[in-house]
C-alpha positions, 0 to 999 in steps of 0.5 A: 548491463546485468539486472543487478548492475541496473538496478543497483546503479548509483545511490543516489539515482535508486528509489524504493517505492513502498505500498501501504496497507499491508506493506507498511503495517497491517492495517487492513483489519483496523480498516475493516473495523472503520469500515463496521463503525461507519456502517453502524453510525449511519443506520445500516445493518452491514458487518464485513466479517473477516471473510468478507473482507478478504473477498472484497479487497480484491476490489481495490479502494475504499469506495469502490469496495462499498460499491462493488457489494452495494452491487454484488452482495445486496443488488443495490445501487447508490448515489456516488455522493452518498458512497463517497460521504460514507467513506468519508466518515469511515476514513475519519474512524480509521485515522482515530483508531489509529491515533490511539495506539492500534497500528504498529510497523511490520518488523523490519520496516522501519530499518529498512527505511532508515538503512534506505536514507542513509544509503541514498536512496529516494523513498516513495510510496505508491498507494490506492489508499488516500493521502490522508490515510498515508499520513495518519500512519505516518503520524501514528507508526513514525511520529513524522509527517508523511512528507518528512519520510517519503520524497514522493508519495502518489495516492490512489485518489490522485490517478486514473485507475487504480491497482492493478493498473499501473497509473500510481506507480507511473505517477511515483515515477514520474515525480522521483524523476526515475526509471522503473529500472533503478527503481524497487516496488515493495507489495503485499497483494496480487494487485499490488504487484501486478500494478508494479510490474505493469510500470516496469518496476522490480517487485518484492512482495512480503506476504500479510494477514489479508492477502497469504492466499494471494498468487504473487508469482508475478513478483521478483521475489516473495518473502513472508516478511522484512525480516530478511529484507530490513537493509538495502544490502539484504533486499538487493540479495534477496532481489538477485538470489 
């Protein structure tokens, strides 16, 4: 059987499995900017500039990334507990960002997932991102509960080990029910795709603002966006090209 005949397959047996920040929208500047508030609300002097961020999403998950400067940029160390507090508020910053009007789809998405449904094929997404962060955009860029859109949804506070480990990508499998091989993973950064292609999943990487300089050679396909990807017939093109 050929790659195409695999992964095409039947409808109803294929899924897509979309990451979040940066696939779905470019959320990753309304983070940075949650992230600010939060540090500002609890006395501390810290402000991650553009640069900053960048740097620091190469460490995945939002706590991680408080400890991982705590560590790196300040020589610090703090309890878990605090770390996971001062996330928490900065969680709760995003979702009101986001409920009042600052996030948007990338172009093209939202077709891509329509056309998706009506084909039959299952959606999923897998993320290192919190559920809850999954449904405020669900609620704010669709209108929907998260539950509504997506058949399965496999979060990073959910698994083991996050991007590039494969763990939530695994976990999406495992709940669709699939094989990686009837299955698409839609990324935007270096780990993401590593994270995909370590499940043994095809992988299109659509580049975003925060991770253009990435190395997403690892990827099957990488595009600038889902304007040429925003029907299954189109992403199967692009895929076997």
């Amino acid at each position: 059987m050929s790659d195409r005949e695999s992964s095409a397959g039947n409808s109803a047996d294929r899924a897509l499995i979309f990451d979040v920040d940066g696939t779905l929208a470019e959320t990753e500047e309304l983070h940075r900017r949650a992230f600010n508030d939060a540090f500002r609300a609890a006395g501390l002097d810290w402000d991650w500039s553009v640069a900053d961020y960048a740097r620091l999403l190469k460490t995945t998950g939002g706590k991680e990334r408080i400890a991982a400067f705590l560590r790196d940029d300040l020589g610090e160390t703090r309890e878990p507990a605090w770390i996971a507090a001062l996330h928490r508020d900065k969680i709760e910053r995003y979702a009101r960002r986001m409920a009042a009007g600052a996030l948007t789809l990338r172009p093209g998405v939202r077709a891509l997932i329509d056309d998706a449904r009506r084909a039959g094929l299952a959606l999923a997404v897998a993320t290192t991102t919190s559920r809850s962060n999954v449904e405020a955009l669900c609620q704010a860029c669709f209108g929907a509960e998260a539950d509504a859109l997506f058949d399965v949804i496999a979060a990073g506070d959910e698994v083991a080990a996050k991007k590039p480990a494969p763990d939530v990508y695994r976990l999406a499998l495992e709940r669709l029910k699939r094989a990686p091989s009837v299955c698409v993973a839609l990324e935007d950064s270096r780990n993401g795709v590593l994270s995909a292609k370590a499940a043994g999943l095809r992988c299109v990487a659509v580049r975003a603002a925060y991770t253009v300089d990435d190395d997403l050679t690892a990827a099957d396909r990488v595009l600038p966006g889902f304007d040429d990807i925003d029907t299954v017939a189109a992403l199967d093109a692009a895929l076997f090209r």
